[in-house]
C-alpha positions as CSV (number, residue, x, y, z in Angstrom):
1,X,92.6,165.5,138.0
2,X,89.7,166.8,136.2
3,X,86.2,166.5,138.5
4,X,84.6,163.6,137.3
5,X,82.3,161.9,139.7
6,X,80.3,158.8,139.5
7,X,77.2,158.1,141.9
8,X,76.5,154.5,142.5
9,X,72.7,154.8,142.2
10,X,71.7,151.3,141.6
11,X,71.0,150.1,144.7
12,X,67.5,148.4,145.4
13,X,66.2,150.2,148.5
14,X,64.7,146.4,150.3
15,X,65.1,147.9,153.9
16,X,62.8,151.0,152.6
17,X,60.1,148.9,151.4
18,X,57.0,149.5,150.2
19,X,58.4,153.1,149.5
20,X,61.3,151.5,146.9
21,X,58.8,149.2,145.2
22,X,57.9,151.8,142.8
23,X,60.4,154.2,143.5
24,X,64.7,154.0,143.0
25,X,66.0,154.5,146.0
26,X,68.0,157.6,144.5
27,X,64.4,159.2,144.2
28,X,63.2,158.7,147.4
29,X,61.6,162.1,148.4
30,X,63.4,164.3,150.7
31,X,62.2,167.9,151.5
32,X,60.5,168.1,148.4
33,X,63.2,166.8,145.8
34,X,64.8,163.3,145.1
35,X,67.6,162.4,147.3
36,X,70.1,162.9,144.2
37,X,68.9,166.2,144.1
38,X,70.9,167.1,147.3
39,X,74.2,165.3,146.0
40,X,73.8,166.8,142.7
41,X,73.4,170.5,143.7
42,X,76.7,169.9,146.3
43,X,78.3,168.8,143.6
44,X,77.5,171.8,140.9
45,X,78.3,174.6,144.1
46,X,82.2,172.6,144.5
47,X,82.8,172.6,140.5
48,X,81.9,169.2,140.0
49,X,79.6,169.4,137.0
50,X,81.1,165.7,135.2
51,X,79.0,163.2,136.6
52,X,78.0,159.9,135.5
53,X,75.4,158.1,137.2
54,X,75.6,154.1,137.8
55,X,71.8,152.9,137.3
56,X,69.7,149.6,137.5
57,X,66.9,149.1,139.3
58,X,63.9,151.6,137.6
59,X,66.8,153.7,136.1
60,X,64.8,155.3,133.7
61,X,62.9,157.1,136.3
62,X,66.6,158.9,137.1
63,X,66.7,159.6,133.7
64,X,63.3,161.3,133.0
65,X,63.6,163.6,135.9
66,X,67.4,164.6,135.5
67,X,68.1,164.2,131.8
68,X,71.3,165.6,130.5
69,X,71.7,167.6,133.5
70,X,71.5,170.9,132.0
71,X,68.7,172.3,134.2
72,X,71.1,171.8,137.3
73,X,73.8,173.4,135.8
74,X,75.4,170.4,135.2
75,X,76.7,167.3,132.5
76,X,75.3,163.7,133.4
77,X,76.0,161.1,131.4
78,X,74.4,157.3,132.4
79,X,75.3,153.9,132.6
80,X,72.9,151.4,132.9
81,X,73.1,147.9,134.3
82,X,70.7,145.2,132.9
83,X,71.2,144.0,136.5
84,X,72.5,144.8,139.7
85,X,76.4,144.0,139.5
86,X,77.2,145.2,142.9
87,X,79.6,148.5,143.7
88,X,82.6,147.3,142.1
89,X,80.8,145.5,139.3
90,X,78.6,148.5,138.5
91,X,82.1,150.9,138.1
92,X,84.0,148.0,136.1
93,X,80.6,147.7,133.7
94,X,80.9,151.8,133.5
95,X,84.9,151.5,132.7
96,X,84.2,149.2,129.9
97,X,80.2,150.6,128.5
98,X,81.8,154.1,128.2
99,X,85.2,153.5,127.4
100,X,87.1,156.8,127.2
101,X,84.5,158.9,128.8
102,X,85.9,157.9,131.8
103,X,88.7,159.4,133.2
104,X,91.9,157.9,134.7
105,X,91.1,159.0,137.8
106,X,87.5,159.5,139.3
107,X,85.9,160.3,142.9
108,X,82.8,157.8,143.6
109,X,79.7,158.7,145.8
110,X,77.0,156.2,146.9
111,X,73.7,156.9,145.8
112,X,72.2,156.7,148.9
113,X,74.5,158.5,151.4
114,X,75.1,162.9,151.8
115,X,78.6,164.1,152.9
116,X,80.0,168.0,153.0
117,X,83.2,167.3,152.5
118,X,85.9,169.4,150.9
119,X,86.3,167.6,147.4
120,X,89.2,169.8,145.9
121,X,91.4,168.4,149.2
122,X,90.4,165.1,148.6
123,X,91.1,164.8,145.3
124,X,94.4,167.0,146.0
125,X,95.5,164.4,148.4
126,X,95.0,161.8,145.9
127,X,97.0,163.5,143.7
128,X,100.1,163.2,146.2
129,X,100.5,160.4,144.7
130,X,101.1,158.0,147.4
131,X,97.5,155.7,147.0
132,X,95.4,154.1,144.4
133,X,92.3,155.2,146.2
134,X,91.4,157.6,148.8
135,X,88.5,157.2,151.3
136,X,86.6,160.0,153.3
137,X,86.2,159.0,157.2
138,X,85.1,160.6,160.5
139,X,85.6,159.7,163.8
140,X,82.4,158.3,165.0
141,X,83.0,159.6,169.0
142,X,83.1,163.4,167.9
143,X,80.7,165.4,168.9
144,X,79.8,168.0,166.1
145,X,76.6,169.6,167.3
146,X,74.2,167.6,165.0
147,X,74.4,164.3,167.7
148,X,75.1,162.2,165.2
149,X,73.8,158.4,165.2
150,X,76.2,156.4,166.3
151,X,77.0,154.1,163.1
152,X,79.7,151.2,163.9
153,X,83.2,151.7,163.1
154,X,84.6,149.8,160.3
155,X,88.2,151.5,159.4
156,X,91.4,152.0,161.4
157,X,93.4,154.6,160.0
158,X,97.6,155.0,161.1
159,X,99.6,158.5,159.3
160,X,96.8,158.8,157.0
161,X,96.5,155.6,155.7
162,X,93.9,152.6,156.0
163,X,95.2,149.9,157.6
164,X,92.6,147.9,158.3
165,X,89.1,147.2,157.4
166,X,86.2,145.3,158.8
167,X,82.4,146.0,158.3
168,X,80.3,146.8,160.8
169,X,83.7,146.4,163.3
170,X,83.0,148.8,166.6
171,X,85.0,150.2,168.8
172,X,85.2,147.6,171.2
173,X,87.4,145.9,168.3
174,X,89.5,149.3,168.2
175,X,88.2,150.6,164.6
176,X,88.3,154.5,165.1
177,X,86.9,155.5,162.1
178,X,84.1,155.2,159.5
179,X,83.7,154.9,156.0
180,X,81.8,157.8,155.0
181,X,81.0,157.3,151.7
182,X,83.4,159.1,149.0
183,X,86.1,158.0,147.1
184,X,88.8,158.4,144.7
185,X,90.1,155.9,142.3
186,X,92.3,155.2,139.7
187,X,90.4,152.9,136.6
188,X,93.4,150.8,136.8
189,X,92.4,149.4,140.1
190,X,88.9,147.9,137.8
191,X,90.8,147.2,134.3
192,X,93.6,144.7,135.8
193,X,91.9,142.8,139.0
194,X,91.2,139.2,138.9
195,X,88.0,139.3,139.5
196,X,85.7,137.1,136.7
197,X,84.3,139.3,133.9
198,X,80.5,140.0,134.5
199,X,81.1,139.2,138.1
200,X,79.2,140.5,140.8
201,X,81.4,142.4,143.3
202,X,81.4,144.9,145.8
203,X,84.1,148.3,145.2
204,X,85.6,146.7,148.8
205,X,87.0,143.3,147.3
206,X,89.0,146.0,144.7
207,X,89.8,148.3,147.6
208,X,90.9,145.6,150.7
209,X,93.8,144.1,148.9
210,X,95.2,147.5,148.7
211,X,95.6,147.8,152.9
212,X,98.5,145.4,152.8
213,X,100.5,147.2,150.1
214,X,99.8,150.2,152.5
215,X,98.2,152.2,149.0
216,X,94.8,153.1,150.3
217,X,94.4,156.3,151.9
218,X,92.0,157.7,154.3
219,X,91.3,161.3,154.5
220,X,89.7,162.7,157.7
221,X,86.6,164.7,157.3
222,X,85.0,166.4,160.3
223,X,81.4,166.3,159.2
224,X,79.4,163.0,159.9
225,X,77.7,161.5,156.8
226,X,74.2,161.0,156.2
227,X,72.6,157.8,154.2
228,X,69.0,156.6,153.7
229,X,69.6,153.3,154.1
230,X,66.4,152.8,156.5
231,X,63.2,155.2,157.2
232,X,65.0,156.4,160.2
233,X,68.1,157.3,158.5
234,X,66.1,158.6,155.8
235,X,64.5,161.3,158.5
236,X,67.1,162.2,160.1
237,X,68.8,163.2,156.6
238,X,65.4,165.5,156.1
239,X,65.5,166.8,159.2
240,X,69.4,167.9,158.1
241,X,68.1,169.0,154.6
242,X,65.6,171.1,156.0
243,X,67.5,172.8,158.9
244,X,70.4,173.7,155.6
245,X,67.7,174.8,153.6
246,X,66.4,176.6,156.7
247,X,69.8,178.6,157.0
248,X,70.4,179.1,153.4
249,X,73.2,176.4,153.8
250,X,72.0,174.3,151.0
251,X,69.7,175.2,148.1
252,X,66.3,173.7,146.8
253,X,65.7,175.4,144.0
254,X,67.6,176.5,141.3
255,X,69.4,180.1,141.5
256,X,68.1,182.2,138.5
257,X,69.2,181.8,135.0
258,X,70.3,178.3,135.5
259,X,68.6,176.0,133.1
């Protein structure tokens, strides 16, 4: 599997209002550099320098500030939406805009959500063979030394495999895990659903019909995952940023003689 990524970076920010009325919600400031920033530089230090990035709303401010890429070290390409499509929409609109610039098989990020997660064993367990997509997920109830917000449970997972899904689900309902946010896919799963052409659809309504065919696989992560979905969130992902920054876990500016 070659390391091609897309972000989903399309999203319209209405929870972090007035800060997304001028703003994408990919750019939102955090520690001194747009939240893709962070993503971006995780993604160059694994070896996953292919990225495509899904955009909509005030795209071309993503594009002014990152370009081609080449000053982080790494190759973006774009696809734009003339309007927002959804998750699954925006990655069947990319499939089809790009044509064979896309690979076969590709991991997905939201736009708006951080994980550390080891993406050469995701993809590896991808390439097992045994799913059409792959999930990240933690258990919400472990405690990892960061006290992670407690975020409601939406997944059970059984021998590595997704067997149920509900948003938003909680314990009490005996979901165990959560959807944290990273993905991998095969283009198939877009090119030969039923879903109407130009449809607006979330990536979930491609992903849940795969539970019952027991071909979705979850693979267990032990860090939590960070989004910015609300100015809460969004601090306590700078507080995270700064405290990696702090320890020379993460990086914000470039390393010499990358341009």
């Amino acid at each position: 599997m070659r390391k091609q990524v897309l972000i989903l970076a399309g999203g319209l920010g209405t929870r972090l209002r007035p800060l997304t009325e001028t703003c994408p919600k990919p750019m939102v400031p955090v520690a001194g550099e747009p939240f893709l920033h962070w993503q971006i530089r995780d993604l160059k230090e694994q070896g996953y320098t292919d990225i495509i990035l899904l955009v909509s709303y005030l795209g071309e401010q993503v594009k002014q500030h990152f370009g081609d890429g080449s000053k982080w070290g790494v190759n973006l390409q774009y696809s734009f939406e003339t309007e927002p499509l959804g998750t699954g929409g925006a990655i069947r609109f990319a499939i089809r805009s790009l044509g064979e610039l896309l690979d076969d098989d590709f991991l997905v990020l939201n736009g708006d959500s951080f994980l550390r997660a080891p993406l050469d064993d995701v993809a590896g367990f991808f390439e097992e063979g045994m799913f059409d997509a792959v999930v990240t997920t933690y258990d919400n109830g472990l405690k990892s030394g960061l006290e992670p917000t407690p975020v409601p449970n939406n997944l059970k997972v059984k021998n590595q495999i997704v067997i149920e899904y509900e948003k938003a689900a909680g314990l009490e309902k005996g979901f165990d895990r959560v959807d944290s946010g990273i993905y991998v896919l095969k283009k198939t799963l877009f090119e030969m659903n039923a879903i109407g052409e130009g449809a607006k659809f979330q990536l979930e309504d491609v992903l849940n019909p795969l539970i019952a065919k027991r071909r979705y696989g979850g693979f267990k992560v032990d860090s939590r995952f960070y989004d910015i979905g609300t100015p809460e969130r969004l601090r306590e992902f700078e507080d995270f940023v700064e405290r990696e920054v702090r320890h020379g876990r993460l990086h914000g500016r470039e390393p010499e003689g990358v341009r």
